[in-house]
C-alpha positions in Angstrom: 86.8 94.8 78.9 83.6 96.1 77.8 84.4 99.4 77.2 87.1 98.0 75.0 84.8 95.9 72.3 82.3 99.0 72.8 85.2 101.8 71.3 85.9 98.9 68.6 82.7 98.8 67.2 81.0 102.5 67.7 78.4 102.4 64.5 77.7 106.2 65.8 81.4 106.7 65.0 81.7 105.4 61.7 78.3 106.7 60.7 78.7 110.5 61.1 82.6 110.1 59.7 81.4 108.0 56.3 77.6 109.7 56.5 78.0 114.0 55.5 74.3 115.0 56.4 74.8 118.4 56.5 76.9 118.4 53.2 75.3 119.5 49.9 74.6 116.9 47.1 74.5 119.8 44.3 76.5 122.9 44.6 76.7 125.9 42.4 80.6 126.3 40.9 79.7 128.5 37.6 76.9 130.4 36.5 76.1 132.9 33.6 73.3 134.4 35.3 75.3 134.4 38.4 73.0 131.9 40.2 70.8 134.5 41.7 67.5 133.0 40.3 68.1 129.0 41.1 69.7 129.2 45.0 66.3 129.1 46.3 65.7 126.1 44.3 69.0 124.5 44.7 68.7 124.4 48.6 65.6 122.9 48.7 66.6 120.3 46.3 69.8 119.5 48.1 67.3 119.5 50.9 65.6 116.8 49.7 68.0 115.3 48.3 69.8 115.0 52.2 66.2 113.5 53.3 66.3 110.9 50.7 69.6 110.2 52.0 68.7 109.9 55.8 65.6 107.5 54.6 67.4 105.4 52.9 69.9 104.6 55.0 67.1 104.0 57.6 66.0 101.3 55.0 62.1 104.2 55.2 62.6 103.6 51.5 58.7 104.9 50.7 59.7 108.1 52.4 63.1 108.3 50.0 61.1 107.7 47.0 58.7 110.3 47.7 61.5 112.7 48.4 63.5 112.1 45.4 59.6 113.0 43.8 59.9 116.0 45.6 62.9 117.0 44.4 62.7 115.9 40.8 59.3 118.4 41.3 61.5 121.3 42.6 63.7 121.4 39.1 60.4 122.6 36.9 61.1 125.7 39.1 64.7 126.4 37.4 62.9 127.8 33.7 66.1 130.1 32.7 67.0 129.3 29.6 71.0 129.3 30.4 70.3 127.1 33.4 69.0 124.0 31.0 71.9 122.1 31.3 71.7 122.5 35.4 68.1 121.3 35.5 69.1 118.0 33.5 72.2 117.6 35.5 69.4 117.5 38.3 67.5 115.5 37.2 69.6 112.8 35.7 71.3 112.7 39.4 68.2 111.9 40.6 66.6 109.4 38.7 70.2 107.7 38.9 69.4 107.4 42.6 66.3 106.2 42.1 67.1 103.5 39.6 69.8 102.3 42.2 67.2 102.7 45.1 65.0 100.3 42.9 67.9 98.2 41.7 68.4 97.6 45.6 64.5 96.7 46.0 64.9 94.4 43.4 67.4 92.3 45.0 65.6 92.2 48.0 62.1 90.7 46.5 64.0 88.3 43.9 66.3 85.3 45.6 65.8 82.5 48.3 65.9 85.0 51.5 63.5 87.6 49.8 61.9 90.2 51.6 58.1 91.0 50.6 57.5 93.9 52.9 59.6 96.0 50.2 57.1 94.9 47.2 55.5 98.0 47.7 58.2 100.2 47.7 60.0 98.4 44.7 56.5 98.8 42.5 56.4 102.7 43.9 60.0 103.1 42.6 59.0 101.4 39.1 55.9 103.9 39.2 57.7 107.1 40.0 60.8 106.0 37.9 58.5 105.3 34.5 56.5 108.4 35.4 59.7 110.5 35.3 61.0 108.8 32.0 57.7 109.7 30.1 58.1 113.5 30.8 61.8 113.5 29.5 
């Protein structure tokens, strides 16, 4: 009878159906330069753009902040001038994340059942998210 509530409720199961870690957020369809100059800098972007993914589901939301950072970094790399529209594709992905990463922060610090140990990661979010909105 065990067993039978145990195959019911598997979270490993429905994790690694519903969860893709080792699927790319960004691929490359079309390219006028042929892509050959922004691979390098599109795997490590989807890189950490699967990290951030992983942290926040762990609720490590420091960790996906400061990988979203990392990967918002990585796009100054792309600097062909046919790949502009690419490197704000990028980037508007991820500061969507990150507004709904500190959307979800939000939540958790306003309310009767608020959380404080997220205050620090929901001011970090505001930090990183105004810092990246001044350089647009």
């Amino acid at each position: 009878m065990k067993n039978k509530w145990r195959s019911q409720f598997s979270i490993s199961e429905i994790e690694s159906a519903y969860f893709k870690d080792n699927q790319d957020k960004f691929e490359l369809v079309s390219c006028p330069g042929s892509g050959t100059d922004c691979k390098k800098t599109l795997s490590s972007i989807n890189a950490s753009f699967l990290a951030f993914e992983r942290y926040w589901r762990d609720k490590d939301y420091t960790r996906a902040i400061e990988e979203l950072k990392i990967a918002y970094v990585t796009t100054n790399e792309i600097t062909e001038t046919s790949c502009a529209g690419c490197k704000e594709l990028l980037r508007s992905t991820i500061m969507e994340s990150l507004e709904n990463i500190r959307e979800d922060l939000e939540k958790m610090n306003k309310g009767f059942y608020q959380k404080k140990r997220y205050k620090t990661s929901y001011e970090l979010a505001t930090e990183v998210l105004d810092e990246f909105r001044k350089k647009i």
